[in-house]
C-alpha positions in Angstrom: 91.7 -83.6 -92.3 88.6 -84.4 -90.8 90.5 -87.7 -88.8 92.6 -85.3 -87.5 90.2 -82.8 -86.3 88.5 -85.4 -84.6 91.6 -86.5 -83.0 92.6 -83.0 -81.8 89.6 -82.6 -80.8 89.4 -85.6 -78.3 92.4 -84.9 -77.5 92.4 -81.6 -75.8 88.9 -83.2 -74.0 90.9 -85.8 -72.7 93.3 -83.4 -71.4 90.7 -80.6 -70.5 89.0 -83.4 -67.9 92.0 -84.1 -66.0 92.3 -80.5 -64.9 88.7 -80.3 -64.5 86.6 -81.7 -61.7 84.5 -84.2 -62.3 81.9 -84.1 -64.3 78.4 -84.5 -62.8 74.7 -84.1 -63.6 74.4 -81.2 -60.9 75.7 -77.7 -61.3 78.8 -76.9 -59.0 79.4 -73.5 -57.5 81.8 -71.7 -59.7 84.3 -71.3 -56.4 85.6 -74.3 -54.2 84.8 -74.5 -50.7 88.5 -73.8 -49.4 88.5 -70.9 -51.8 85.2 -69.5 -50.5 86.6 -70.0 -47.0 89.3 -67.9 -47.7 87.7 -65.3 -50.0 89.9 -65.4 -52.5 89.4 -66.0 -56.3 89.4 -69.8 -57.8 90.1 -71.1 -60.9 87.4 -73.5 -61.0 89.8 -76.5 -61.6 90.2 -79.9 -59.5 92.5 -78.8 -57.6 92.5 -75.2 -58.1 95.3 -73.1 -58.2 95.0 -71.4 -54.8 94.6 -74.5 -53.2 97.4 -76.2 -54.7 99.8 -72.8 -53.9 98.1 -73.3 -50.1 99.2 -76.3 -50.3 95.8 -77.7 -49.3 94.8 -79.9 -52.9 93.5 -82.6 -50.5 90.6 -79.7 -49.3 89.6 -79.4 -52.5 86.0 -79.5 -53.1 83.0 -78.0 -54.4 80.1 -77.8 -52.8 77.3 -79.6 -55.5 73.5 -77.5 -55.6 70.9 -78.6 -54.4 68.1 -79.5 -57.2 65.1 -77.4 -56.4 62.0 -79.4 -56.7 59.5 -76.1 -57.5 55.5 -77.8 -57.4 53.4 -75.9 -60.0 50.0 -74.6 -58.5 48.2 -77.5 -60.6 49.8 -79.8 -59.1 49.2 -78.3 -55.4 45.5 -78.1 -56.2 45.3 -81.8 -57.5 47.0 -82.8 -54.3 44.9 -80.7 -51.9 41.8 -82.0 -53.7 42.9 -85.8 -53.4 43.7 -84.9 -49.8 40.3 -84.1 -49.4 38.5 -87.0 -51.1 40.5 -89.2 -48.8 39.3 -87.5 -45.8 36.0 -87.5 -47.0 36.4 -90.8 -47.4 37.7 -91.6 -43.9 34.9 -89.5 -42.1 32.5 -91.9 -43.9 33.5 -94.6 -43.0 34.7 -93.6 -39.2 32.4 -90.4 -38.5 33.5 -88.6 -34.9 37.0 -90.7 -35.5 40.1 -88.9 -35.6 43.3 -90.5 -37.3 45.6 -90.3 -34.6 42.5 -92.5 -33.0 42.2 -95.1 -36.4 46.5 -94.8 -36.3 47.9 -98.0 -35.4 44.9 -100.1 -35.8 45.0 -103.7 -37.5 43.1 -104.1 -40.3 40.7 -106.3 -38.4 40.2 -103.4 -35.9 39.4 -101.5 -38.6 36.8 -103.4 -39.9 35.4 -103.7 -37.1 34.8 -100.3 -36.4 33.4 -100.0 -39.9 30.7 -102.8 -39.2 30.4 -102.9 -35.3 28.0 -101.3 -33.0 28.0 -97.4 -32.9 28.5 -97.5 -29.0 32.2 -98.2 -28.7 32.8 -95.0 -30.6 33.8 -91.7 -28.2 31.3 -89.3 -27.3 31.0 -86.1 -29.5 30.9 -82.5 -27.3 31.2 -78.7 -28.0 33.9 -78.8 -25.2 36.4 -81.0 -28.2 39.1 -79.1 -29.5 38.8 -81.4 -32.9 35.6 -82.3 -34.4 34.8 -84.3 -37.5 33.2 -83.7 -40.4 29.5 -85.1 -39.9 27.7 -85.6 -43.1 24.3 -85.7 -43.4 22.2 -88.7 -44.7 19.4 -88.1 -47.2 16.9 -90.1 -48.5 16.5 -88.2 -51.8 19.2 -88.0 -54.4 22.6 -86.5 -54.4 21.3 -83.0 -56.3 22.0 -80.7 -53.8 25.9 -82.5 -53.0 26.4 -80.8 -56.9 25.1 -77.7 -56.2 27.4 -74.3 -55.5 29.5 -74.5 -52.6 28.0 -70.8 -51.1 26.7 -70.8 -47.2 25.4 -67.0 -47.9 23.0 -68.6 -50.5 21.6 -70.9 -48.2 18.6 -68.0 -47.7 18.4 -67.6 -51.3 16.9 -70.8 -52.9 18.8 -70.0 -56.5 17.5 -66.9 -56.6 20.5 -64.6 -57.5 19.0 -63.6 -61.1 15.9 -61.6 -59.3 15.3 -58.0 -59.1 16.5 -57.1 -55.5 14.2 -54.4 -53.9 12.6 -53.2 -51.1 10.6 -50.0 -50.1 11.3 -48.6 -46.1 10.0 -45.2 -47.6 8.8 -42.3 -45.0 5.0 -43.1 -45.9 5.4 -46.5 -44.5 3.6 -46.4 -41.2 5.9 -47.5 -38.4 3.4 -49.7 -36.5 3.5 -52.1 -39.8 6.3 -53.8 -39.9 7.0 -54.9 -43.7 11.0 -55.1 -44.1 12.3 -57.8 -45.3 15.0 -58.5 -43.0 12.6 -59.5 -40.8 10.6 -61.7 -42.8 7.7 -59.9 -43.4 9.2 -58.5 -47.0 9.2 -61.9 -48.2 5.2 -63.0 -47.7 3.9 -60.5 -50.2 6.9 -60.6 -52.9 9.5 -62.9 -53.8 11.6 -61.0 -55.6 11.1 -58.0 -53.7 13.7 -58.2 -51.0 17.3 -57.2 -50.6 20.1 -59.7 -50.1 20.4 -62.0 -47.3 22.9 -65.1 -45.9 23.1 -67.9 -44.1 22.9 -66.1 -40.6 19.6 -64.2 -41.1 15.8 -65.2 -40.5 14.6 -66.3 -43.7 17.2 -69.1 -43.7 15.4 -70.4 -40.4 11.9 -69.6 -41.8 12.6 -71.4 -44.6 14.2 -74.9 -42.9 11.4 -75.0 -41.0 8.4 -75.3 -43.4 10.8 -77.0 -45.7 11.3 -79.7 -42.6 7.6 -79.8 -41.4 5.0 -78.4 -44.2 2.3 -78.5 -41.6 3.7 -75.3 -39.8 3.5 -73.0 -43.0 0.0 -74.6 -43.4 -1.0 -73.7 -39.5 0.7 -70.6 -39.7 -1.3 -69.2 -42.9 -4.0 -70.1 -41.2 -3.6 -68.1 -38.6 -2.5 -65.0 -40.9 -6.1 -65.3 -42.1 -7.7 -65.5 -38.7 -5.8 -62.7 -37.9 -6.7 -60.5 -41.0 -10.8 -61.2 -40.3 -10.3 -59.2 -36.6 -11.1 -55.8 -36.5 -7.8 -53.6 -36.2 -7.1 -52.4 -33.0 -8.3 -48.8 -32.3 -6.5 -46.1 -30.7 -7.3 -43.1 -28.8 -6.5 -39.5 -30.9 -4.4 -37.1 -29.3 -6.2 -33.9 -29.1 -4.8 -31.1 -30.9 -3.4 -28.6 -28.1 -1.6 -25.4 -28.4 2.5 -25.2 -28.1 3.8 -24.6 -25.1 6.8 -23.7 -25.2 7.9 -24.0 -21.9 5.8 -27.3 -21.7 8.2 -28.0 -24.9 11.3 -27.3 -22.6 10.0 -29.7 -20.2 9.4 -32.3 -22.4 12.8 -32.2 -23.9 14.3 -32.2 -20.8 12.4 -35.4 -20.2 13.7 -36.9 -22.9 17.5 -36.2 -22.9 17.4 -37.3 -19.0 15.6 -40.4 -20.6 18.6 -41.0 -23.5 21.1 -40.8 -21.4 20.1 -42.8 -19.2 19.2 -45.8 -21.7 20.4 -45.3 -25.0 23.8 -44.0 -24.0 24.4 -46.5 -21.3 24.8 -49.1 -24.1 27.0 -46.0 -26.9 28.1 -43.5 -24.9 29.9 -41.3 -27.7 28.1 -38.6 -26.5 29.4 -35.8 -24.4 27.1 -35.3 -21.7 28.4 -32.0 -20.2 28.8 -30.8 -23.5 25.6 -31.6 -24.8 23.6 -30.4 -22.1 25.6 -27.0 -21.5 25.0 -26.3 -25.7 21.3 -27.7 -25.1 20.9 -25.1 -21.7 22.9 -22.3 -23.7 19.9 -22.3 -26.6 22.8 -20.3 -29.3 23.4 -23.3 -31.2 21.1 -22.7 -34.4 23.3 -25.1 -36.9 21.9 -27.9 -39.1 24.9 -30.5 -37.8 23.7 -29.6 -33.9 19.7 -29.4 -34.2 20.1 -32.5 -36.3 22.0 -34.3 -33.3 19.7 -32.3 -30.6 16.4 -34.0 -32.5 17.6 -37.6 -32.8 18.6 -37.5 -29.3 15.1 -36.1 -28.4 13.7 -39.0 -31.0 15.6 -41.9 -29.2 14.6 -40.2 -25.7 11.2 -40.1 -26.3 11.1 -43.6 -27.0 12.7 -45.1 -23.8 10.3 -42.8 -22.4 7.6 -45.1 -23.6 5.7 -42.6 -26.0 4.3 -44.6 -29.0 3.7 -41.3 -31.2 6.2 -38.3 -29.7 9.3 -40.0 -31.7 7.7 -39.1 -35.4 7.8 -35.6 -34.5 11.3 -35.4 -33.7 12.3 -37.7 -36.2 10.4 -35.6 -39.4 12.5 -32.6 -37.9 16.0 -34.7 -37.9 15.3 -36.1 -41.4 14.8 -32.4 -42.6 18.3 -31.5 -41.2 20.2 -34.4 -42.3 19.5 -34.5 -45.7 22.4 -35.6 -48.1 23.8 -32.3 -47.9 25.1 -32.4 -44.4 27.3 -35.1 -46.1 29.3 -32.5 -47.6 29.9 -30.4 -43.5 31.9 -33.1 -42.3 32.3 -32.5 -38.4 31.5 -34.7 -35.0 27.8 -33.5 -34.9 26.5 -34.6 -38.1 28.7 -37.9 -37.3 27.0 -38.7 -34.0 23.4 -37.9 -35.4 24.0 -40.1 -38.6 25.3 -43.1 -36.0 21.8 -42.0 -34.1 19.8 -42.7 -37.2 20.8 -45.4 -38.6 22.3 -47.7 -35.4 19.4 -47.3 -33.3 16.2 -45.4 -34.4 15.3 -46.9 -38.4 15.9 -50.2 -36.9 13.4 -49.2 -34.4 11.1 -48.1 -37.4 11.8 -51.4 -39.4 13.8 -49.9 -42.0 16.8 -52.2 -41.5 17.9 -51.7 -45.1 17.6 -48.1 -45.0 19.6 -48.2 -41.6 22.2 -50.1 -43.2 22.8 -47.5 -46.0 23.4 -44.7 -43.7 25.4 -46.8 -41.3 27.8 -47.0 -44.4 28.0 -43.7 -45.0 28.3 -42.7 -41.8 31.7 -44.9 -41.7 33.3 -43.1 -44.7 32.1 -40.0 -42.7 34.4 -41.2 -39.4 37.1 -42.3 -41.6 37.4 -39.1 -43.3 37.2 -37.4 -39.8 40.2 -39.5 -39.0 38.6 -41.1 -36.6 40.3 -44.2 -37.7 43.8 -43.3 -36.8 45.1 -42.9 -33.1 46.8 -39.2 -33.1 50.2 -39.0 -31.3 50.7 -38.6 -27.7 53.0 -35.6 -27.8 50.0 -33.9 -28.9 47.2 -34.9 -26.4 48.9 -32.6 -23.4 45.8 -30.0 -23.0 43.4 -31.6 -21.3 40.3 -30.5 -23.1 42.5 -31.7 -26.2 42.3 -35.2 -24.9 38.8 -34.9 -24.0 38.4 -34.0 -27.4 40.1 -37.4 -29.1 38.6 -39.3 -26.2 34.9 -38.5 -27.5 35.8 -39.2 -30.6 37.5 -42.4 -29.9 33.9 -43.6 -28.6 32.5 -42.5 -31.3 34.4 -44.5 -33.5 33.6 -47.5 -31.5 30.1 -46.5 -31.0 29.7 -46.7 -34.8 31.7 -49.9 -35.4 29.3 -52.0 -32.3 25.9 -50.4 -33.5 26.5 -51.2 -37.2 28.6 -55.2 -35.9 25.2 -55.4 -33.9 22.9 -54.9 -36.4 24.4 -57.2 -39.6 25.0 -59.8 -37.2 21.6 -61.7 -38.3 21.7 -60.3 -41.9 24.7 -62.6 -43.5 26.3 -59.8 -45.0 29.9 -59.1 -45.9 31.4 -56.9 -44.0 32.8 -54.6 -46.3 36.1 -54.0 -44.6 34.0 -52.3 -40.9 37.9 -53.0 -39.3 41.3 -53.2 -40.7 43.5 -53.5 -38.1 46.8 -52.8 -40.9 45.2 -49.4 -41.5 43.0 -48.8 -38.1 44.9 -48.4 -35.0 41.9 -46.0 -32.7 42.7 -47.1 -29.4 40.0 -49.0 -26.9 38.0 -46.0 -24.8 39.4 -44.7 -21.7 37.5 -43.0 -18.5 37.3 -38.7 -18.8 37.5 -39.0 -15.2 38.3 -40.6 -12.0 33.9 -41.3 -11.5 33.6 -42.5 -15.3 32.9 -45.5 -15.1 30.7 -46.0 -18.4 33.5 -46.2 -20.4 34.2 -50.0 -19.6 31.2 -50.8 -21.2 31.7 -49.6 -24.0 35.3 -51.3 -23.9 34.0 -54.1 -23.6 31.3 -53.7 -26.5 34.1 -53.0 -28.6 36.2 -56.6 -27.9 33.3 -58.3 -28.3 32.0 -56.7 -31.6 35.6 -57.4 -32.9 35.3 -61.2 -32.8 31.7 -60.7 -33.8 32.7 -59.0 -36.7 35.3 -62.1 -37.7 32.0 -64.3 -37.6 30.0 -61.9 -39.9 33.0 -62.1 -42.1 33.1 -65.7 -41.7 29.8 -66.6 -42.3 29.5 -64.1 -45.5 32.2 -66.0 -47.1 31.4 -68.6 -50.1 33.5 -70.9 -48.7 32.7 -73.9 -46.2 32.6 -73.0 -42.4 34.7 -75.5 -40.6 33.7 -76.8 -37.4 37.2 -75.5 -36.0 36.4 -72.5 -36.7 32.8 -72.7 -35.0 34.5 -74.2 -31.6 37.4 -71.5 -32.0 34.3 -68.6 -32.4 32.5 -69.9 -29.6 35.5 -70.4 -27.1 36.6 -67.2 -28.3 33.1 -65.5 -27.0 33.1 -67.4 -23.8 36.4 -66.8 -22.9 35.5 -63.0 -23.6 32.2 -62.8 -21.7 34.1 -65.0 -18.6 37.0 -62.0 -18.4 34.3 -59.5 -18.0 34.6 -57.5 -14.6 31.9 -58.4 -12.1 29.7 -55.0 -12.6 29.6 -55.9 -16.0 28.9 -59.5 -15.9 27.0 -60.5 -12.4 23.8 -59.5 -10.9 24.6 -56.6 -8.2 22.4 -54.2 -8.6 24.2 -51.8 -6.3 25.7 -50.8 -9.3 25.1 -47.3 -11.0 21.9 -48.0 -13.3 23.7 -47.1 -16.2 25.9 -50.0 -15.5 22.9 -52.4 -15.1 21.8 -51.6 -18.5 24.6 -51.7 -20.5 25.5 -54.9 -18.5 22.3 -56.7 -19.4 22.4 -55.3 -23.6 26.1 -57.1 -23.2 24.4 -60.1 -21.6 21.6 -60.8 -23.8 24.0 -59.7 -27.0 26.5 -62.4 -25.6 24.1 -64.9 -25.4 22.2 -63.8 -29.1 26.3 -64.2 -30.8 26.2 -68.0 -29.1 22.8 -68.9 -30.4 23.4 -67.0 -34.4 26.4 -69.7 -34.4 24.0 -73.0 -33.0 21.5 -71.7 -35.6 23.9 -71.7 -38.6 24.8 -75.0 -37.1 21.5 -76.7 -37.4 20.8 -75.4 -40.9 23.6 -76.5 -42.0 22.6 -79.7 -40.7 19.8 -79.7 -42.2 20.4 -78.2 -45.7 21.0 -81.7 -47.2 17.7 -83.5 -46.3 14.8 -82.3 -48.7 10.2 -83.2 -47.1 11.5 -86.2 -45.8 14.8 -87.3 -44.3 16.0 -90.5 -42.2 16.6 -91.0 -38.7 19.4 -89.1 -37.5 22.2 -90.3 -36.2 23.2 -90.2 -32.5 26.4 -87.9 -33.9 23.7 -85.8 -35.2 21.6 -85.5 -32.7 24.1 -84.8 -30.1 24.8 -81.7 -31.9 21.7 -80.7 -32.3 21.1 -81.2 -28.7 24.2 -79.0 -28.0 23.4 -76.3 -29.6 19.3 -76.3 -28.5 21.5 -76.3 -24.6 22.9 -73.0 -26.3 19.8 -71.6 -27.3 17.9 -72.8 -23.5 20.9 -71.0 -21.8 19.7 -68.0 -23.6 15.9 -68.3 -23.5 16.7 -68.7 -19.2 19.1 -65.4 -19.1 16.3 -63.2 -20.6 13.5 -65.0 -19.1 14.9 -63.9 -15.7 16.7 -60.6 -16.4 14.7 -59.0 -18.4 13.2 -55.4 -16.8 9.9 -54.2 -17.6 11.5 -50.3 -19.8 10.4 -50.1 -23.4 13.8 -50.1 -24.3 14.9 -52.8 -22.9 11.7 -55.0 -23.7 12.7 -54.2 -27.1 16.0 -55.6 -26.9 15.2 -58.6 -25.0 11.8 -59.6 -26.8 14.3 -59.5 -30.2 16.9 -61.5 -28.4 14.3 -64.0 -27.0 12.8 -64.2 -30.5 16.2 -65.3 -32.0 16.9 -67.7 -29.4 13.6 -69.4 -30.2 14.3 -70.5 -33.6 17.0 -73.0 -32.6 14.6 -75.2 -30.4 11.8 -74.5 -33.0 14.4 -75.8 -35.7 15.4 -78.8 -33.9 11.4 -79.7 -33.2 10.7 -79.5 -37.2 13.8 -81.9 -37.7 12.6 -84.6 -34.7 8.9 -84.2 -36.3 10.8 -84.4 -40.1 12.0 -88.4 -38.8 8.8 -89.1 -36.5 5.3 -89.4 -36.9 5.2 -88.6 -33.1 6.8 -86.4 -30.9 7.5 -88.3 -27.5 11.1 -88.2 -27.0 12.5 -86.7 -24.0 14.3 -83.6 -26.1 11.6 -82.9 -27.7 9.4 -82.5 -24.2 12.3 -80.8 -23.0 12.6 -78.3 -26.3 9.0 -78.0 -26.2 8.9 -76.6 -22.4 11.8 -74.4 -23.3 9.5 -72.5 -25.7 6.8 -72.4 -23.5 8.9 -71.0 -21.2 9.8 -68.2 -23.7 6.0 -67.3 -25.0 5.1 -66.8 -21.4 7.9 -64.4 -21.2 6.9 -62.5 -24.4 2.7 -62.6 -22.5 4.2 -60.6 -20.1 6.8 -58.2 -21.9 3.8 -57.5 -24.5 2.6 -54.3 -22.5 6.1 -52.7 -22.8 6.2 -53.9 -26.6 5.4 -52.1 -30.0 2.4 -52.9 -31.6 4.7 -53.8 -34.7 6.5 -56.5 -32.9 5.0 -60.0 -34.0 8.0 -61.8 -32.7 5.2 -63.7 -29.9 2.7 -64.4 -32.8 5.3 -65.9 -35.1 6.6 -67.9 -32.5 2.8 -69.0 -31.2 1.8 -70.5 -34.3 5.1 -72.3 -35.4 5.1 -73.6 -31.7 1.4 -75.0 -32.3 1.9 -77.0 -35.3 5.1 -78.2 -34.1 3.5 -79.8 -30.7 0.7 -81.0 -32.6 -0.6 -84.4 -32.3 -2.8 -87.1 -33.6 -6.1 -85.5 -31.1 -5.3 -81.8 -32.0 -3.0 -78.9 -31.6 -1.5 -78.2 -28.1 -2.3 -74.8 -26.6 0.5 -72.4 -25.9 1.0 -69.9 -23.1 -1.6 -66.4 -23.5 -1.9 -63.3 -21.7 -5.4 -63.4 -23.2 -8.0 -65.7 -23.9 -7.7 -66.2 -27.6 -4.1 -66.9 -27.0 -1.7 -64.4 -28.8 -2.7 -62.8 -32.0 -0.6 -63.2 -35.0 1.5 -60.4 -36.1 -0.5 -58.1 -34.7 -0.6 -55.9 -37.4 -3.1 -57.3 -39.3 -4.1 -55.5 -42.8 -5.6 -56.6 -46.2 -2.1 -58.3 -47.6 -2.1 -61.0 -45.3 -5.6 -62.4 -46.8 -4.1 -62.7 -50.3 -0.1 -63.0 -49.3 0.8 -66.1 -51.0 2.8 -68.1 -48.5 4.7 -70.5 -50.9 7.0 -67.1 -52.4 7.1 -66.6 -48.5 8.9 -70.5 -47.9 9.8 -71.1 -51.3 9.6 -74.9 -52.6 13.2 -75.0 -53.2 15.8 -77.3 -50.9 17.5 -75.2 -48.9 21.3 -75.6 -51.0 24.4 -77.1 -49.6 26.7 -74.8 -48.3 28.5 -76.6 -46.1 29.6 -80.5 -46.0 31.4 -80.0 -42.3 29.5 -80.2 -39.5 29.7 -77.9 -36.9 29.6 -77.7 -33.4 29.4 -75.4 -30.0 26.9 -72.6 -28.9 26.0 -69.5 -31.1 22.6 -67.7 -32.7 21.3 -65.3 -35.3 18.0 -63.3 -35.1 15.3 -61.6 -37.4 15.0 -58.7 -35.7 11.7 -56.7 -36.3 14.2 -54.2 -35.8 17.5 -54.5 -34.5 17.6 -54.0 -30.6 20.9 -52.1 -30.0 
């Protein structure tokens, strides 16, 4: 029995093939191709049946699958990585070489590029589309190659485990300026400070005394000069009685004064509006007076009162307490964007400012400020002056709060979704508005700003492609600018001329944050002593200090003599500084001397800058130390063998330190200001083409 079943068996499989097609190692489609072409049903046999009643047998085929070849996400990994190492490998060994460059090459070539002279190889510019990955060369040991792969840490030294706090309470004088976004925070506690990346001051502060010890030394000294002078007195106001109609007059001054400064640069405020509710005096709400008193605050500022703001402001703060967070309307809106977008910057309480600004976005995005409304529905015309105003105030809020984080290395926290925000750009009211492009254009800009904020907050490596792509991208944006916005007529309405020189020096401040980040990432790899740079190197660095002199010029000769906009352009002007004071501690890092021709050239760049800041110091706060910080870094930089070079004075002393000088600084302990810690590797790439960052006293908006 069993014989036989074997042989029936084989039998019918010997049969069963040669009705079958072939057998293969690949599926076949259950239908032949003729039967598939016809749409009609097959038997699955070589030749079918349909095509043998067709009379087509010789057509007869089936189409085999294709094997899919699915690559796991292991192996994806393991080959991006190797990808990686061999490019690494290939910028060693030909740095600023492209492959389509080393493509084709003989192996003698090769070699020969490996060992021949540096000069043959092209010249490296911010101009090139592709740049390559420039490593630098340390002297020490490989630690800081090992360490997390995080550019926002670069400010943080390892310090992620601390306590992270700060104080920018009411009873915090104004005049003192003790936030840590600025820098000041971190000389009198280490820990107490709230988080900061790459792209803010204490990153800069920190490369440079980590680069060239003897400026934290020179500059402590100083702090201790400083604290022996008396403090600077000041003439009382004498107590007077209220008069009101003096009052009225005094308002008056100041909205004239708002609008004509502070809105230039936001204007998400409707004039007639305001000042027909203002002239009316019925208005008695929280959400209006709250509004009415921040405008008179900012007014009285670009007024140039030093003391008439805290007045104003102690009356807001009473009316915006976190109840009016539960009467949503415009009013409350505006004066929260008021608050924290211009004046608590003002006040150097950046972090405070911060919070609010964040609120003040849910605020707008529960107005629905975030969503265009349909046309069908904007036909009355006060209707679309209605959704006009709060279009600008949308944007208002989004450029105020991009402007601020722009030096503070912080994520971004979703500020613009353009798959669920869709307000459209401003538009003129009228036929004379002409304010309205400004703000337009504030709004483009901020929006590639804001891709760099998110950029740089990311753990991830910064490539240089996407440092040339940012920096094109802000050129090609300023360049498209219409003439009133971007020359130097002053026929122009003086509206225009401030907003166009905020979107100047702002322009210029985005270019130089970018250089900055540049440089420190440059520099994050070489610990107290590093070796000569190479030309690759130091072509960069000269690039981006090219950048920074571009800027340090604009202000130098545009800036106009308002407290205002001294406040804006003395921040600017401090933030441009740092690059050129950055390259100077990295040329005095490699030399025991300081005679090359970029150095002189760096050097007179800065001098050019601290006789700008001599002169802008009668329209500047007495907080602002931005001139003082730069004075002292500038002196121990330029210092030779005989002695420390003088820098530009407006007295004969030459310029205080900080200005502000109180018993802390005598006992501040300046190594939890700098830190002994490398500055860690968050980036391997180099990077290329103009940009900046700033550590604003307090942000000028």
């Amino acid at each position: 029995m069993p014989p036989k079943k074997v042989s029936h068996i084989k039998g019918n499989s010997s049969e069963h093939r040669s009705t079958s097609p072939p057998a293969t190692n690949r599926k076949v489609n259950r239908s032949c191709m003729e039967c598939t072409r016809r749409k009609i049903k097959c038997d699955g046999r070589q030749p079918c049946g349909s095509c043998v009643y067709y009379r087509a047998a010789d057509s007869c085929e089936f189409r085999q699958r294709s094997r899919r070849n699915a690559v796991s996400r292991s192996s994806y990994e393991k080959l991006s990585e190797e990808l990686r190492e061999q490019s690494r490998v290939l910028e060693t060994l030909f740095p600023g070489l492209s492959v389509a460059h080393l493509k084709g090459k003989t192996q003698a070539e090769l070699l020969s590029l490996v060992t021949g002279s540096r000069e043959a190889r092209p010249p490296i510019s911010l101009s090139q589309s592709h740049f390559s990955h420039i490593t630098a060369e340390s002297s020490g040991d490989d630690e800081s190659l090992q360490q997390n792969d995080d550019s926002a840490a670069m400010s943080e030294n390892g310090d992620a485990s601390a306590e992270r706090r700060w104080d920018e309470s009411l009873d915090k004088p104004n005049t003192v300026a003790v936030d840590d976004i600025n820098g000041i925070g971190l000389v009198t506690d280490k820990k107490s400070r709230s988080y900061l990346g790459i792209s803010s001051m204490s990153a800069a502060f920190r490369a440079i005394f980590k680069l060239f010890p003897p400026t934290k030394e020179h500059t402590a000294e100083r702090a201790r000069a400083c604290a022996a002078l008396p403090p600077a007195s000041q003439l009382a106001a004498p107590a007077v009685a209220r008069d009101p109609a003096m009052n009225m007059l005094r308002e008056q001054r100041c909205i004239d004064f708002y609008f004509d400064h502070f809105h230039a640069a936001t204007p998400f405020l409707d004039e007639e509006d305001f000042r027909r509710q203002y002239a009316s005096g019925d208005r008695s709400d929280k959400s209006w007076l709250g509004l009415l008193n921040m405008v008179l605050c900012l007014g009285s500022i670009a007024s140039g009162s030093d003391n008439l703001h805290e007045e104003y402001y102690l009356e807001a703060r009473s009316l915006l307490s976190l109840d009016s967070l539960g009467s949503g309307n415009l009013y409350t809106l505006q004066a929260l964007a008021l608050l924290g977008g211009q004046y608590l910057h003002y006040r150097n309480s950046p972090n405070m400012a911060y919070g609010i600004m964040g609120a003040a976005q849910r605020v707008a995005i529960a107005l629905g400020l975030h969503r265009e409304p349909k046309r069908q529905h904007l036909q009355d015309p006060a209707e679309q002056r209605r959704v006009e105003i709060g279009r600008r105030t949308w944007w208002s809020l989004f450029c105020m709060d991009v402007w601020a984080c722009m030096t503070q290395g912080r994520p971004t926290c979703g500020r613009w979704d353009g798959l669920s925000m869709d307000t459209a750009l401003p538009s003129p009211l009228n036929a004379d508005d002409q304010i309205y492009a400004s703000l337009r254009a504030s709004a483009q800009f901020c929006l590639i700003c804001d891709r760099i904020e998110h950029r740089l907050a990311k753990l991830g490596k910064l490539s240089m492609h996407d440092t040339i792509n940012f920096d094109q991208e802000l050129k090609g944006w300023y360049e498209s600018l219409p003439p009133a916005l971007r020359g130097v007529d002053n026929s122009v309405h003086p509206r225009i001329q401030v907003a166009r020189d905020l979107i100047r020096t702002r322009y210029f401040n985005a270019r130089v944050v970018l250089a900055r980040c540049l440089i420190l990432l440059l520099a994050q790899d070489w610990k107290r002593k590093i070796i000569e740079i190479v030309p690759e190197q130091r072509q960069m660095v000269e690039q981006c200090c090219i950048v920074a002199a571009e800027a340090i010029d604009a202000i130098v000769l545009y800036w106009t003599p308002t407290r205002f906009q001294i406040w804006s352009s003395a921040w600017y002007l401090f933030q441009a500084c740092t690059v050129p004071l950055l390259a100077m501690a990295m040329e005095r890092n490699t030399h025991t001397t300081s005679s090359s021709n970029e150095f002189a050239t760096w050097r007179d760049s800065l001098a050019k800058a601290l006789a700008a800041f001599a002169e802008m110091r009668p329209w500047m706060r007495t907080s602002d130390r931005s001139p003082e910080i730069v004075s002292a870094m500038f002196e121990a930089l330029t210092a030779d063998a005989d002695g420390v070079t003088r820098t530009p004075s407006n007295t004969d002393g030459s310029l205080d330190l900080f200005g502000w000088c109180d018993e802390q600084l005598t006992e501040m302990d300046w190594s939890m200001f700098l830190g002994e810690e490398t500055i860690p590797q968050a980036i391997t790439q180099g990077l290329a083409s103009g940009m900046v960052q700033t550590m604003p006293q307090v942000l000028p908006l």
